[in-house]
C-alpha positions in Angstrom: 3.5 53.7 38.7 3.0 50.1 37.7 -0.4 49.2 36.0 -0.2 45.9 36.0 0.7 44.7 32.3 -1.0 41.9 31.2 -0.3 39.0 28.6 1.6 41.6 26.6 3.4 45.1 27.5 0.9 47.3 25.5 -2.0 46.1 27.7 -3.0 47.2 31.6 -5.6 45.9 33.6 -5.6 48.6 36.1 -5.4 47.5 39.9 -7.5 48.2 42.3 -5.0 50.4 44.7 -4.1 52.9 42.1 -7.0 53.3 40.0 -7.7 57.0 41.0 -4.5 57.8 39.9 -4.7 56.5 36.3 -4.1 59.4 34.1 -2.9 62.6 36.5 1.1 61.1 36.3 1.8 60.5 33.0 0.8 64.0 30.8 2.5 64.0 27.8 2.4 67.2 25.1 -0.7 66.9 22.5 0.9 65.9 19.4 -2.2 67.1 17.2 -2.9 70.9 17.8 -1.6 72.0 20.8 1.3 71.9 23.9 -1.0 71.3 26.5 -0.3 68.0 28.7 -2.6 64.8 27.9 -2.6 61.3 29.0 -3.4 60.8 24.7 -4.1 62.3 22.1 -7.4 59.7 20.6 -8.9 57.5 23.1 -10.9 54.8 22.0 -14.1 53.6 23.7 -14.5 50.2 23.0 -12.3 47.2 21.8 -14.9 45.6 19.6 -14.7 44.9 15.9 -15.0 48.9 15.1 -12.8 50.2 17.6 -10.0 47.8 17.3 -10.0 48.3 13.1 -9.9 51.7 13.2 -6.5 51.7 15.7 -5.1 49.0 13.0 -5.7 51.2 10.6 -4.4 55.0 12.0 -1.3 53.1 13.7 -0.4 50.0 11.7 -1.5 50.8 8.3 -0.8 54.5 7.8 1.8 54.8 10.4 0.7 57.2 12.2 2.9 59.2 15.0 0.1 60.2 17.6 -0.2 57.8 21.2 -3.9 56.0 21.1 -5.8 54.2 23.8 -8.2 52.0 23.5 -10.2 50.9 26.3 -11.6 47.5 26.1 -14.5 46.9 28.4 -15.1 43.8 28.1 -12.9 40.6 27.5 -12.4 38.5 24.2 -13.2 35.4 26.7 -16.7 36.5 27.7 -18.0 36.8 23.8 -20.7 34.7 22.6 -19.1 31.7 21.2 -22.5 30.8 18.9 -22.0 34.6 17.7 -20.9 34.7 13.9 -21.0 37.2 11.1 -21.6 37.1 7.7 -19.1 38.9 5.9 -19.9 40.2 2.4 -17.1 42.1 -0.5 -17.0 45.4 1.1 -16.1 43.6 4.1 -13.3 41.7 3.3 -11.7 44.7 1.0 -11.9 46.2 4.2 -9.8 43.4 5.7 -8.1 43.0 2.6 -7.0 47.3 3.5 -6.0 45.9 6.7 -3.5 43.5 5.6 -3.3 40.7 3.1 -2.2 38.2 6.0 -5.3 38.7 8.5 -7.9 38.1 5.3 -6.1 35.7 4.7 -6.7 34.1 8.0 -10.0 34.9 8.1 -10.6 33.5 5.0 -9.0 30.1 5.5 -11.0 29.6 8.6 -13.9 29.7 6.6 -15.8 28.6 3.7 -16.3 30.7 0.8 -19.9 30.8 -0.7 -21.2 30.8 -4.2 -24.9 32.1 -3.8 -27.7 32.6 -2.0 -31.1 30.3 -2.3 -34.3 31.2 -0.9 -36.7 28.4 0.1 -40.5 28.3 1.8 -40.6 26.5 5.7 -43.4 24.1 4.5 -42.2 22.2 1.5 -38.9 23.8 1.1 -39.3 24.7 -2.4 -36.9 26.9 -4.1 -38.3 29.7 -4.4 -35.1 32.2 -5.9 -31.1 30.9 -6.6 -28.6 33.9 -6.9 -25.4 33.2 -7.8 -23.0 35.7 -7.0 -21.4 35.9 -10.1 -24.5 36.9 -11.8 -24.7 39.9 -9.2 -23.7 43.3 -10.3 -20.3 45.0 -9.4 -18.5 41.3 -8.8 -16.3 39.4 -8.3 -18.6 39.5 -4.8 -18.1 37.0 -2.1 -19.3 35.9 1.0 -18.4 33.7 4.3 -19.4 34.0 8.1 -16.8 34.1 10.3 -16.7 33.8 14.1 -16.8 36.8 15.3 -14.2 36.5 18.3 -12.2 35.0 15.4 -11.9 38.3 13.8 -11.8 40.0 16.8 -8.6 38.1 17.8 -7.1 38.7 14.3 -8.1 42.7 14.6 -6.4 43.0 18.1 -3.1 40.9 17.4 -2.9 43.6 14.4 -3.5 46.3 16.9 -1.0 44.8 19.3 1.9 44.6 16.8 1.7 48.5 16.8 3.9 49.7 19.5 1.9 52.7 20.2 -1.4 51.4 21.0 -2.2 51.2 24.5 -5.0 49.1 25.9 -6.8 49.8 29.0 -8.4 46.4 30.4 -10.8 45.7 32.9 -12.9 49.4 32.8 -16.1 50.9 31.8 -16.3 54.6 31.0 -19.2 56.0 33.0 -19.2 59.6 31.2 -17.7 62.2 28.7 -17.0 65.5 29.5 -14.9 68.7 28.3 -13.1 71.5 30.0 -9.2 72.3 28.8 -9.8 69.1 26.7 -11.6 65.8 26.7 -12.0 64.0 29.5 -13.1 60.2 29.7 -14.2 59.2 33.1 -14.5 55.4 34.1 -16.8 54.0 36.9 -13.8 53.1 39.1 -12.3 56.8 39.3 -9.8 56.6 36.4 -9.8 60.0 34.4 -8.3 60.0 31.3 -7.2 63.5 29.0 -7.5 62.9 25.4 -8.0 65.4 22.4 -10.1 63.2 20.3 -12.6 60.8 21.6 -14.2 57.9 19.5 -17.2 56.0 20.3 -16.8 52.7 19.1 -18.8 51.3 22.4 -21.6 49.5 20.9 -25.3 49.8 20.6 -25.7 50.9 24.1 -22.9 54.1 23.5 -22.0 56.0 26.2 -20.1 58.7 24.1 -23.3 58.3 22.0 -25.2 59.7 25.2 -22.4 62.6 25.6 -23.6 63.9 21.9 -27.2 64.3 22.9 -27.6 67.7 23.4 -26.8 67.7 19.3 -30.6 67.4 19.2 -31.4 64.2 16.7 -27.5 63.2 16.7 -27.1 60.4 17.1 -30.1 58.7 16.9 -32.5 57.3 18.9 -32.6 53.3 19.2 -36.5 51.3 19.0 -36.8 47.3 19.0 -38.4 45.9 16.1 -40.7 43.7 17.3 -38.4 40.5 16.7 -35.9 38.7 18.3 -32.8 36.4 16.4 -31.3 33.3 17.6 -28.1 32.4 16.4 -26.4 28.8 16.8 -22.9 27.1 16.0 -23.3 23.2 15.5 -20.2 20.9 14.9 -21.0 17.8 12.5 -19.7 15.2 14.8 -23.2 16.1 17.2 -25.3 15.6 14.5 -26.7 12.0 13.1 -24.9 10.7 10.1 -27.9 11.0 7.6 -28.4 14.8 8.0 -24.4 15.0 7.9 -24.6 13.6 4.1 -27.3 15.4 3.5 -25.8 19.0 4.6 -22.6 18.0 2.9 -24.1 16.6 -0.1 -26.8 19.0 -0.7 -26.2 21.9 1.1 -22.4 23.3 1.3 -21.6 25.6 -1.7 -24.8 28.4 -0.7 -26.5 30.4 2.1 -29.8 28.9 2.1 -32.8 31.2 4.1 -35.6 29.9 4.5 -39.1 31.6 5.0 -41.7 31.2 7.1 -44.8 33.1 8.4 -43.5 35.6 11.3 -40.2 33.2 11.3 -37.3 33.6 9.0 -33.7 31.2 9.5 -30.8 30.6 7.6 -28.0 27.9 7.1 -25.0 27.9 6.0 -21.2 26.5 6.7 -19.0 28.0 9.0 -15.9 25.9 8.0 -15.2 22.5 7.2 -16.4 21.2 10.7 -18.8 23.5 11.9 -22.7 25.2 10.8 -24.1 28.1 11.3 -28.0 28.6 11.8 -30.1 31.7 12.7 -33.7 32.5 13.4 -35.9 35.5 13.8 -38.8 34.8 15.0 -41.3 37.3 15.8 -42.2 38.0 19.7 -45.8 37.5 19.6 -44.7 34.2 19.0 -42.8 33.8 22.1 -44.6 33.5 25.8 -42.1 35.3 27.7 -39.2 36.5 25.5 -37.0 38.1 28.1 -36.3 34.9 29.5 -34.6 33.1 26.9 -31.7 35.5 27.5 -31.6 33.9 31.1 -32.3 30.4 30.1 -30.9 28.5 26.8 -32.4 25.5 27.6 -36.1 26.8 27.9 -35.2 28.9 24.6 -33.8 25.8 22.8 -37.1 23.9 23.6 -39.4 26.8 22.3 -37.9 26.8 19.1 -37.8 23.1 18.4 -41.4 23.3 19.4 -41.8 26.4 16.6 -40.1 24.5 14.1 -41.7 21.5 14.4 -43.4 20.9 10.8 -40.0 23.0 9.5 -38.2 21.6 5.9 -35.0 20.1 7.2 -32.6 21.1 8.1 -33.2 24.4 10.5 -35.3 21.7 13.3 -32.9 19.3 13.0 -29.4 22.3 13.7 -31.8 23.4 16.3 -32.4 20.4 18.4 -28.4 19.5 18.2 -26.9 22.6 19.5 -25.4 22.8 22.6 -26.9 25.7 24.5 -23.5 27.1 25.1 -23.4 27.8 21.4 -26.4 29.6 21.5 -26.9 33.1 21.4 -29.6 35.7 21.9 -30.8 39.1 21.2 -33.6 41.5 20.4 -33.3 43.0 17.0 -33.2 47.5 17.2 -32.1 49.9 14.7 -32.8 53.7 14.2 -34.9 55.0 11.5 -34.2 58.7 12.6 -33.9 60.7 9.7 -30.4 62.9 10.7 -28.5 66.1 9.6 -25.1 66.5 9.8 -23.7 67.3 12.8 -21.7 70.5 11.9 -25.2 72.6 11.7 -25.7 72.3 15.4 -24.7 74.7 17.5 -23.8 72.1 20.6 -21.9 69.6 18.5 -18.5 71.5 18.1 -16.2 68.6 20.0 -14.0 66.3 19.1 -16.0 63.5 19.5 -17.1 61.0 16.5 -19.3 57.5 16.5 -18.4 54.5 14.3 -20.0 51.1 13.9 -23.0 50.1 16.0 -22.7 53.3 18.1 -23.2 55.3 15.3 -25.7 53.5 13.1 -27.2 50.2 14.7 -29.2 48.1 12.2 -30.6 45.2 11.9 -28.8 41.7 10.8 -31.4 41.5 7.6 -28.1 42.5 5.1 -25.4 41.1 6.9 -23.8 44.7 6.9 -23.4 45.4 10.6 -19.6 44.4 10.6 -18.8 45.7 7.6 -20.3 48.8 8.5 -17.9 49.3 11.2 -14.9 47.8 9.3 -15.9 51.2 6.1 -16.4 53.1 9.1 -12.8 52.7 10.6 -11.1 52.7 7.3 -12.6 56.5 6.4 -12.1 57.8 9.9 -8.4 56.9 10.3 -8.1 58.2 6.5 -9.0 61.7 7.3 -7.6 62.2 10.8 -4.7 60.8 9.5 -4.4 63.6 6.2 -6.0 66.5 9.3 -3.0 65.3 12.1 -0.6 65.0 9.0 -0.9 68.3 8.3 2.0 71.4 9.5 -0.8 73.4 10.2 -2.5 71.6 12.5 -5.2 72.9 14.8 -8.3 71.5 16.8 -10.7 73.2 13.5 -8.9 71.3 11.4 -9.4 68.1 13.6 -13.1 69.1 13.6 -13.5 69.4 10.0 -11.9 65.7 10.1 -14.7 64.6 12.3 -17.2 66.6 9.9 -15.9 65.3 6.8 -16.2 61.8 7.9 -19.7 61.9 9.3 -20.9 63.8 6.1 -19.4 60.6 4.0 -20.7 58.2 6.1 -24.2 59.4 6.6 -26.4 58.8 3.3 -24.4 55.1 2.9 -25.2 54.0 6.6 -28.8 55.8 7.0 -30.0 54.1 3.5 -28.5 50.6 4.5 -30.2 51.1 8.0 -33.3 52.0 6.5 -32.9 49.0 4.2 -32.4 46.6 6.4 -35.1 47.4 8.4 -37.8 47.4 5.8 -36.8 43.9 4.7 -37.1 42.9 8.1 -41.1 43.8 7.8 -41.1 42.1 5.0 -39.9 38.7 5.9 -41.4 39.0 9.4 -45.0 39.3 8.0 -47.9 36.7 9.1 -50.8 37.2 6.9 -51.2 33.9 4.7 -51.9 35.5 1.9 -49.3 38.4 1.9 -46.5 35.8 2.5 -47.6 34.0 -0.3 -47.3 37.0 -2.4 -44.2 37.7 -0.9 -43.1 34.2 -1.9 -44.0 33.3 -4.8 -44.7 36.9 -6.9 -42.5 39.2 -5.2 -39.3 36.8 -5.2 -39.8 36.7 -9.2 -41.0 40.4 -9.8 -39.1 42.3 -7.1 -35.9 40.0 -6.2 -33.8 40.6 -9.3 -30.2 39.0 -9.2 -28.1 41.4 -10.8 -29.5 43.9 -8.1 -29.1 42.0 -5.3 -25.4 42.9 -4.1 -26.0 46.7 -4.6 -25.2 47.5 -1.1 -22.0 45.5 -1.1 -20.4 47.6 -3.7 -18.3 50.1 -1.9 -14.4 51.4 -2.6 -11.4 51.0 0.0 -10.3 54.8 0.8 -7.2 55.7 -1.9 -4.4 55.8 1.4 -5.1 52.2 2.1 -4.6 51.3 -1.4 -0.9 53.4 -1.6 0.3 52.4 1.7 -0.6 48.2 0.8 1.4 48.9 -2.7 
């Protein structure tokens, strides 16, 4: 049957006229724990930034034998192209796990920082400088990348793998198990798998499958804030702020505070800025419009910022709207047990990255969340599948394994992330100037800063890039 191979030969975009026969012609034998026919043995729900670096890593890094799909639903082309991500050390030793050449991509496409400074929104005093070199468990560093950038670099890795399938064009409707694990898309496409990974985003449908495991996974509540983020190239801006971003500005992440508004600037690369906001929504008329309409959302905030310290007005006013990007800020702060001690959770399913653990961008830790995720997932399905004995228990105890190392690391960054994000959303005068001018001295200590960015590449990554 042909499915239509697109742009390369791993990839399908399934047509129309045979879509409800996807999956019931082309059984193969389970190459993990048993002879029964599947379509694969892991299918992966989900071609974002977790999904696509956990395939890299099972099938490109450790070589693994097994056949893996990963179904993307939705298209590099429709990301947000005013979307980027910081990306702080644990992150890029992920990448670094991945494969010297795409950090090193990555890493010339942007520009590497050297601290952090902290300033207030209505004189733009300094309020704290951290240097990263004065931060515990360096060398640290730091950049934001775009994130279809990374994406792109994560699938090209995936795509030089022979054995990774992509499925185009679909989106899975449900999960469900009988002889094995079936994934079920919305156009009629079933597919058999043994092992199923939700790597589908904040809105998870394999996340949904696992809620009969009573408080796993988690339950997802907004925060009461929204974040805008913004890509501005130097040639739209006037030549004065120009010098003064380049002469002034380049070598730090600068955030600045406000009352009930937070933003940040920093460089993207040597052409291009980054800017966010969050900005509280009782501050906002009707914030579910701004999703709708850029243009009514750009002319809020310049109207917000208007007695702002340059230069967060000034990014604001200059960036196209089709660099502009929009979302409300949710997180979980359920507090979780292991999935093993449920009676309803013994399937072969797992979560990684925002499916798992969504959190709020206060760290700058969602990406490299998923990147640790897909690096200690592939590393123990890849030692269970490895071994002679094989067996779905042993796959299980992978999946158990995993979530049990995982769990205190995500939960407490989750947690801490979202109680910063009270913090610097606060109002009250008088709090904020507490917050400002006694807490950043008392509380903000630069040698703890980077705590949370101190994490170790599993010991298989660092054997198989020796």
């Amino acid at each position: 049957m042909n499915l239509g191979f697109v742009a390369h030969e791993n990839v399908w975009r399934v047509r129309l006229e045979h879509r409800n026969n996807v999956g019931r012609k082309r059984g193969k034998v389970c190459r993990i724990c048993c002879s029964k026919p599947v379509d694969f043995d892991i299918v992966v729900v989900g071609g974002g930034i977790a999904g696509l670096a956990f395939s890299a890593a099972l099938k490109t890094v450790l070589k693994w034998q097994g056949s893996l799909l990963v179904i993307e639903q939705s298209s590099l082309e429709g990301l947000e192209t005013g979307s980027a991500l910081g990306l702080w050390t644990n992150a890029f030793k992920c990448l670094d796990a991945l494969g010297k050449p795409l950090s090193r991509t990555l890493r010339d496409k942007s520009c590497a920082l050297q601290g952090v400074r902290i300033r207030d929104a209505e004189r733009g005093k300094l309020l704290k400088n951290i240097p990263l070199d004065k931060c515990e468990g360096g060398p640290h560093e730091f950049a934001y990348v775009r994130r279809n950038d990374l994406q792109e670099q994560l699938r090209s890795l995936c795509l030089s793998s022979q054995d990774i399938k992509f499925l185009e064009g679909e989106t899975v409707e449900h999960i469900r198990k009988d002889d094995c694990m079936r994934v079920v898309c919305s156009s009629g496409v079933q597919l058999k798998c043994r092992i199923v990974i939700g790597a589908d985003g904040i809105g998870s449908v394999v996340r949904k499958f696992l809620n009969p495991c009573l408080r796993w996974p988690r339950t997802i509540k907004s925060n009461g804030y929204m974040a805008f983020r913004g890509i501005v190239s130097l040639n739209q801006l006037p030549k004065n702020v120009t010098n003064e971003l380049e002469s002034s500005w380049r070598s730090h992440i600068s955030q600045i505070w406000g009352k009930g508004i937070r933003a940040g600037v920093a460089p993207l690369d040597l052409y291009h800025w980054y800017w966010f906001l969050t900005v509280n929504e009782n501050k906002l008329d009707n914030e579910a419009i701004f999703q709708d309409n850029l243009h009514l959302c750009q002319e809020k905030l310049s109207k917000l910022l208007l007695d702002w310290v340059f230069p967060i007005p000034q990014l604001v006013q200059c960036t196209k709207v089709e660099n502009l990007h929009v979302h409300r800020c949710a997180d979980s702060l359920d507090i979780l047990l292991p999935r093993k001690y449920f009676s309803l959770a013994s399937y072969p399913v797992t979560l990684i990255g925002d499916a798992a653990h969504p959190t709020t961008p206060n760290l700058a830790q969602g990406a490299a969340l998923a990147l640790e995720d897909a690096l200690v997932l592939a590393c123990h399905l890849f030692h269970a599948c490895s071994s002679p004995s094989v067996n779905k228990d042993i796959i299980q105890q992978a999946l158990y394994n995993y979530e049990d190392e995982r769990l205190l690391r995500t939960q407490r960054l989750v947690i801490q992330s979202h109680m910063i994000g009270k913090l610097l959303q606060l109002e009250n005068s008088w709090i904020c100037f507490l917050r400002d001018h006694v807490g950043t001295k008392v509380f903000l200590r630069s040698r703890a800063f980077l705590r949370h960015a101190i994490w170790d590449v599993p010991q298989c990554f660092l054997r198989s890039n020796q």
